[in-house]
Legacy VTK file of the C-alpha trace (Angstrom):
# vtk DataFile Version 3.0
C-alpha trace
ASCII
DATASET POLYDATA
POINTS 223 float
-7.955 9.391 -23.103
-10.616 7.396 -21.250
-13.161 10.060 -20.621
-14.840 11.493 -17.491
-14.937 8.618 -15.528
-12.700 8.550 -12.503
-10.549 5.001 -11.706
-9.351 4.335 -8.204
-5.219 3.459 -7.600
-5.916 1.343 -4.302
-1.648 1.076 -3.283
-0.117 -0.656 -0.305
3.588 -0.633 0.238
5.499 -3.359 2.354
9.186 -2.444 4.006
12.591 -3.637 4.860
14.324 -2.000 7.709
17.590 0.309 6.980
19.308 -0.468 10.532
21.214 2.448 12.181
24.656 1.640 11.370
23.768 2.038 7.457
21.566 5.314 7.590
23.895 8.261 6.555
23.328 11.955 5.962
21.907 10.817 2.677
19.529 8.257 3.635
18.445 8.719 7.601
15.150 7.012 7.350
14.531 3.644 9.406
12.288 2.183 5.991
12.853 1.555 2.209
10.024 0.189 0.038
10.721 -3.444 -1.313
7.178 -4.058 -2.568
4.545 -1.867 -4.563
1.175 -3.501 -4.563
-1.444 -2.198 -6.573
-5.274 -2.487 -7.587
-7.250 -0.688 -10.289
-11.164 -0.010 -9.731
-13.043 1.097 -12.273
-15.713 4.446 -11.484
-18.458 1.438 -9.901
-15.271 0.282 -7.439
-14.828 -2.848 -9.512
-11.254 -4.454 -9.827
-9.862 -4.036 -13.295
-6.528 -4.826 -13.282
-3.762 -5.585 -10.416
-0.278 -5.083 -10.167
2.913 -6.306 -8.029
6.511 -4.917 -8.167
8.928 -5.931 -6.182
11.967 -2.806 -5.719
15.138 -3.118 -5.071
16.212 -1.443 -1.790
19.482 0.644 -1.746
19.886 0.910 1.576
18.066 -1.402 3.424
17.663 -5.494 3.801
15.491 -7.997 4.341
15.931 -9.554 7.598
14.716 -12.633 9.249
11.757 -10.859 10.781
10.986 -8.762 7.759
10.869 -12.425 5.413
8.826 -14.224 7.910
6.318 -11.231 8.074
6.125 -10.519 4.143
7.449 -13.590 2.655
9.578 -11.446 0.706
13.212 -13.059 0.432
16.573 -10.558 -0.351
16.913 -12.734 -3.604
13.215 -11.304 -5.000
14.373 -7.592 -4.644
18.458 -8.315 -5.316
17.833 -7.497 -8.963
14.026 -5.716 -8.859
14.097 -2.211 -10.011
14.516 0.542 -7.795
11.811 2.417 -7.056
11.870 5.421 -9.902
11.931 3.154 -12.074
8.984 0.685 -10.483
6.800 4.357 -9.927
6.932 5.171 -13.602
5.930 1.689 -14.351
3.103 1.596 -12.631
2.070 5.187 -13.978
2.546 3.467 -17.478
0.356 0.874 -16.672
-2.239 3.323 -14.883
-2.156 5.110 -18.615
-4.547 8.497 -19.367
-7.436 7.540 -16.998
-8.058 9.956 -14.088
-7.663 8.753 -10.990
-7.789 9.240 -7.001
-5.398 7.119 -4.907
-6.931 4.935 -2.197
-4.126 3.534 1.033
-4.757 2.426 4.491
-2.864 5.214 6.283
-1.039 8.071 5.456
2.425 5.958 5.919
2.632 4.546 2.525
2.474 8.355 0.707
5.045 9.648 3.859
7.349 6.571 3.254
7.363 7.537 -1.271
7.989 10.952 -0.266
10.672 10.108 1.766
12.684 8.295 -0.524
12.420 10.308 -3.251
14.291 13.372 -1.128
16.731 10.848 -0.058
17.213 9.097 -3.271
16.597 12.687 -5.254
13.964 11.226 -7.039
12.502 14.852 -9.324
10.570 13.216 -12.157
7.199 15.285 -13.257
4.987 11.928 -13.745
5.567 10.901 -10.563
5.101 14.649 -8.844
2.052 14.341 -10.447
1.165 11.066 -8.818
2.388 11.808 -5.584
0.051 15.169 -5.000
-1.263 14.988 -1.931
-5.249 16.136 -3.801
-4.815 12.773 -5.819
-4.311 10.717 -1.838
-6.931 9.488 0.416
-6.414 7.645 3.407
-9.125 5.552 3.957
-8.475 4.448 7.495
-9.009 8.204 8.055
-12.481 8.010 5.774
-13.540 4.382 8.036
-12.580 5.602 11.757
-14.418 9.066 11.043
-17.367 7.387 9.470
-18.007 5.275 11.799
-17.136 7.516 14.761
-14.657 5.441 16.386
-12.370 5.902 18.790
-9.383 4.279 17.599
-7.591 3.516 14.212
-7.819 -0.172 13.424
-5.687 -2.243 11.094
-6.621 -3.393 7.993
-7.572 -7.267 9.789
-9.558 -5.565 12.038
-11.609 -3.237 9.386
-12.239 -6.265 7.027
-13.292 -8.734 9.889
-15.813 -5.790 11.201
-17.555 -5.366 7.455
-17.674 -9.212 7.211
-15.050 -9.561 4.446
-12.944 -12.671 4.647
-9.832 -12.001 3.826
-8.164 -13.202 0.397
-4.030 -14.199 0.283
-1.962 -13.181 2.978
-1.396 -9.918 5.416
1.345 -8.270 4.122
1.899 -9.040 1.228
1.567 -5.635 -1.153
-0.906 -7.129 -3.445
-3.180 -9.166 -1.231
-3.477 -6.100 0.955
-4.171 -3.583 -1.883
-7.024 -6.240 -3.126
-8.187 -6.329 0.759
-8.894 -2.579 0.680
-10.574 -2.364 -2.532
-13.286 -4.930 -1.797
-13.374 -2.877 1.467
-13.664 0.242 -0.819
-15.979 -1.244 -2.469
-18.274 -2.808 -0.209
-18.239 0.720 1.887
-18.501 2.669 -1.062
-21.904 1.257 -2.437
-23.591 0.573 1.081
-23.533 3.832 2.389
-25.804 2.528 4.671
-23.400 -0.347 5.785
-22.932 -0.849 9.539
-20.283 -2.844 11.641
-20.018 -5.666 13.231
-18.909 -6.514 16.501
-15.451 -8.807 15.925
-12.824 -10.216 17.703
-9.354 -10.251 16.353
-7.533 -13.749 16.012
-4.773 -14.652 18.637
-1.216 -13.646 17.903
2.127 -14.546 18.418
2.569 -11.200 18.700
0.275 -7.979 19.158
1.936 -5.650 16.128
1.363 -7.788 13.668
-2.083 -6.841 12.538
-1.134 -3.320 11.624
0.266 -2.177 8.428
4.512 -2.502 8.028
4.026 1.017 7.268
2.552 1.388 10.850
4.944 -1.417 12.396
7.949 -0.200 11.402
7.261 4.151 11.659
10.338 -8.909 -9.473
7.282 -7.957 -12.007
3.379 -9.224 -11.673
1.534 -7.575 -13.801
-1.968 -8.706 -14.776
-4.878 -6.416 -16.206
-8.376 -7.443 -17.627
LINES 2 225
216 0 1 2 3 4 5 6 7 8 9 10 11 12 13 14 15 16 17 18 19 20 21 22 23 24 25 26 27 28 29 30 31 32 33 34 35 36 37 38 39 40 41 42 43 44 45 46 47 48 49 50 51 52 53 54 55 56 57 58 59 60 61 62 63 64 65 66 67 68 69 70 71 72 73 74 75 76 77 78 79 80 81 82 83 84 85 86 87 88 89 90 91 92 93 94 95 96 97 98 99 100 101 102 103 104 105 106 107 108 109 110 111 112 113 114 115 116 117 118 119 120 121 122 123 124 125 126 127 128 129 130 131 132 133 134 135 136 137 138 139 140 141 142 143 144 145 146 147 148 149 150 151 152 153 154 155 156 157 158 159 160 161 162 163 164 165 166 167 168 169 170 171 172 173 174 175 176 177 178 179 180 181 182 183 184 185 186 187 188 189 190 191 192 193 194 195 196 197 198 199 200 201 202 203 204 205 206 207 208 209 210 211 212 213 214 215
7 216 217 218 219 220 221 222
C-alpha cells in the first residue's frame, strides 16, 4: 500500500464512429473507444507517471475524418487490445494507491459504461474503477467556479488560465497532460482568475470540443 495520500487518474478517451449500418441489438451506440490516455498526479497535483493505450474497436472504424482529427490510423488499433483488457492494464499500472479520477466532461465515464453493457464487460477491478464517487468532471468543477455561463472546451479553458498547450488536441495523452497542468494550476491558486481569450480560427467550429462531445498500441512511461 502507499498510505493516506490520495493520487489523481486525470483520463481522456478519443473515439471512432460505429456508423448505422453496423450498430446491432448488441452494440447500438454511435462511439467505441480507440484510445485511453492517462496521467498520474501525485497528492501536490504533480505528474508522476503517464500512460497511452491504444484499443482495438469491435465495432467501429477509423475513418478519414476520425484520422485527420486524432492522428490515430486503423493499423494502430488493428491489433491493440480491446478495452477489458486495456482497463485492467491501466488499473495494474495505477497499483494500491487511492485515487479520485479527474476528465473533462462526463462523456468519457458515459462512453466506458457504455461499452461495457454492450460488450458485457462484469470484472470487479474495473466496477471498482468505474464508481461514479471515484469521477469528477472538472469542466463541471471550472464552469461552476468561475460562474460561467457556458461549458468551454478544453482549448478554451487552457488558453483562459494562460497555459500553452503541450502536443496536440486530441490526442488521449496530450489531452490528459492538458488537464492535469490545468488541475494543477487551479488546484493550488485557489485564488486564480481568468483571462479574457480568443479562440484560434478554425476550419471548422466543432473541433475545439472534446470527441467525446463531438461525436455524442502500448506507451507506458512512469517516474
Amino acid at each position: 500500500m502507499e498510505g493516506e495520500n490520495m493520487f489523481y487518474l486525470v483520463i481522456d478517451l478519443e473515439m471512432c464512429k460505429v456508423p448505422r449500418d453496423y450498430r446491432s441489438r448488441s452494440y447500438k451506440y454511435a462511439n467505441e473507444t480507440i484510445q485511453i490516455g492517462a496521467v498520474l498526479l501525485d497528492e501536490e497535483f504533480k505528474r508522476i507517471g503517464t500512460l497511452s493505450q491504444y484499443v482495438h474497436p469491435e465495432y467501429g472504424v477509423i475513418d478519414h475524418f476520425i484520422e485527420k482529427l486524432t492522428g490515430i490510423r486503423n493499423s494502430q488499433v488493428k491489433k491493440a487490445p480491446k478495452l477489458q483488457e486495456a482497463l485492467v492494464h491501466m488499473i495494474d499500472w495505477i497499483g494500491e494507491r487511492e485515487y479520485k479520477i479527474y476528465a473533462w466532461s462526463e462523456s468519457d465515464r458515459d462512453q466506458i459504461l457504455h461499452e461495457m453493457k454492450a460488450k458485457k464487460i462484469d470484472d470487479i477491478r474495473i466496477n471498482t474503477f468505474i464508481d461514479e464517487s471515484r469521477w469528477i468532471d472538472y469542466q463541471d468543477v471550472f464552469t461552476k467556479r468561475f460562474e460561467l455561463e457556458r461549458q468551454i472546451s478544453l482549448e478554451e479553458a487552457l488558453g483562459r488560465v494562460e497555459i500553452e498547450p503541450e502536443g496536440r488536441f486530441h490526442d488521449g495523452l496530450d489531452d490528459a497532460v492538458n488537464t492535469g497542468r490545468l488541475i494543477e494550476k487551479l488546484e493550488l491558486n485557489l485564488e486564480y482568475q481568468l483571462v479574457s481569450y480568443e479562440m484560434p480560427e478554425k476550419e471548422t467550429e466543432h473541433l475545439s470540443c472534446t470527441l467525446g462531445e463531438l461525436l455524442s498500441g502500448l506507451n507506458l512511461q512512469l517516474v
